[in-house]
C-alpha positions as a LaTeX table, in Angstrom:
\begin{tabular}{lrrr}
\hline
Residue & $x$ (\AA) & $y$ (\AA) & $z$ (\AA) \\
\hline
Unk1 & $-131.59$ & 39.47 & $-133.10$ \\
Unk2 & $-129.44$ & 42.31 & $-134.36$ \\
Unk3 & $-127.47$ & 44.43 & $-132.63$ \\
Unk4 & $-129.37$ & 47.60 & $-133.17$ \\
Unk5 & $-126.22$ & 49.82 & $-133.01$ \\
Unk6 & $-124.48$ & 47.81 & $-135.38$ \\
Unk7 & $-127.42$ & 47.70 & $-137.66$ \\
Unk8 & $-128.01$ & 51.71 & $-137.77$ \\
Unk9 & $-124.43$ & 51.81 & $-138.60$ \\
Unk10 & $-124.60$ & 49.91 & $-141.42$ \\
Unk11 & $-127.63$ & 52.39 & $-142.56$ \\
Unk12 & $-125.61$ & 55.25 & $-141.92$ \\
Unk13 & $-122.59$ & 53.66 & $-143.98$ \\
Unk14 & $-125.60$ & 52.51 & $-147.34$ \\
Unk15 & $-127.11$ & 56.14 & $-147.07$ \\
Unk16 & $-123.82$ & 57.81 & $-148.83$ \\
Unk17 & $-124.77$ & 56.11 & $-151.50$ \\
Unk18 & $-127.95$ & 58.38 & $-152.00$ \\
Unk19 & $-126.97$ & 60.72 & $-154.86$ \\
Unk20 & $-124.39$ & 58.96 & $-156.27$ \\
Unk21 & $-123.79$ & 57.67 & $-159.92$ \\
Unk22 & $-123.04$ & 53.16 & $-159.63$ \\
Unk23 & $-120.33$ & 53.05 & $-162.04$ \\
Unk24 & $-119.32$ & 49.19 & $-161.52$ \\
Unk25 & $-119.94$ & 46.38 & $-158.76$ \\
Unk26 & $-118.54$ & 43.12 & $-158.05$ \\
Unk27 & $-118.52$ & 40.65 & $-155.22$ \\
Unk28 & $-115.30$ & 38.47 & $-154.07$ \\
Unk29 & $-115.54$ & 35.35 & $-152.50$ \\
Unk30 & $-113.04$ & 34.11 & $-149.64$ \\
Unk31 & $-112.10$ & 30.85 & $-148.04$ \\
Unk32 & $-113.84$ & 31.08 & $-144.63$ \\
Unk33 & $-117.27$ & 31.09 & $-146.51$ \\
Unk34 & $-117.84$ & 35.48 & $-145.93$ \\
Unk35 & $-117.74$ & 37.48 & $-149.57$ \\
Unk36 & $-117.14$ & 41.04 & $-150.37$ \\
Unk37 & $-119.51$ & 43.33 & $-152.71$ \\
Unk38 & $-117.82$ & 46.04 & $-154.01$ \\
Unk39 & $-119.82$ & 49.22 & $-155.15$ \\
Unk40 & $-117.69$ & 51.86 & $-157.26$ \\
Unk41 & $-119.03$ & 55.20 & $-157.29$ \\
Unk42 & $-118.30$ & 58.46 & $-158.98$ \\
Unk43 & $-117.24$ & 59.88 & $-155.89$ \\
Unk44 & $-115.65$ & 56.56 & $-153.67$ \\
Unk45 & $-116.40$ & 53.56 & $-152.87$ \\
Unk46 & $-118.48$ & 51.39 & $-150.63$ \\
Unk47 & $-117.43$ & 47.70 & $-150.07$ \\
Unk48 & $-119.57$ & 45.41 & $-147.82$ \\
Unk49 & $-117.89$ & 42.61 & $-146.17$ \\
Unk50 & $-120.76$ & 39.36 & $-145.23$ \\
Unk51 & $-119.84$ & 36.45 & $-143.10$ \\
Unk52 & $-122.68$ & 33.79 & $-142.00$ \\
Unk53 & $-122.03$ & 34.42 & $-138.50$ \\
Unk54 & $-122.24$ & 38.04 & $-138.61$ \\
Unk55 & $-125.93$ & 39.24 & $-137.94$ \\
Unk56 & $-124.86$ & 42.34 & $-140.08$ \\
Unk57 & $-122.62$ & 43.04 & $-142.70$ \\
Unk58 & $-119.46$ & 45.37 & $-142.19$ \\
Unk59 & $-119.53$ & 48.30 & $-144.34$ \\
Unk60 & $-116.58$ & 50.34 & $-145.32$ \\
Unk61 & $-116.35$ & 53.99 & $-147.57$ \\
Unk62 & $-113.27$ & 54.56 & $-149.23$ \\
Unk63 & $-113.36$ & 57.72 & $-150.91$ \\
Unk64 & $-111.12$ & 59.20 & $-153.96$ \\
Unk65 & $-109.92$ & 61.76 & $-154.85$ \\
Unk66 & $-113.91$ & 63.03 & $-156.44$ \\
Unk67 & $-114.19$ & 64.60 & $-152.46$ \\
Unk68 & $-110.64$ & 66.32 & $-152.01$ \\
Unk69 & $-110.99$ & 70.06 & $-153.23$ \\
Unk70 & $-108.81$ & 70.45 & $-155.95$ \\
Unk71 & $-105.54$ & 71.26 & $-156.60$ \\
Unk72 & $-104.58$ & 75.02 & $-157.73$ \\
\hline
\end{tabular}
């Protein structure tokens, strides 16, 4: 079974996509069998990291520069 922390996390971390325009995705594969899927946004973003021993994937948000206030 899950661990229930880890798996509201990774809810928390797929809900800032709500809103949000996909502009490109694109997985990666890597030698110890785990991949990557990369989801661009307009405003960051969100790559999910999978491994067959993880019960959940990691998820990480990079945001750009779409969510610093601008420059005067």
């Amino acid at each position: 079974m899950p661990d229930q922390e880890h798996v509201k996390e990774c809810q928390e971390q797929m809900e800032k996509l709500k809103g949000r325009k996909v502009m490109d995705c694109s997985f990666e594969a890597y030698e110890n069998n785990c991949w990557r899927f990369y989801i661009v946004t307009d405003r960051g973003e969100l790559v999910m990291t999978f491994c067959p021993d993880w019960n959940c994937p990691v998820v990480e948000h990079h945001g750009d520069h779409h969510e610093e206030a601008p420059e005067e």
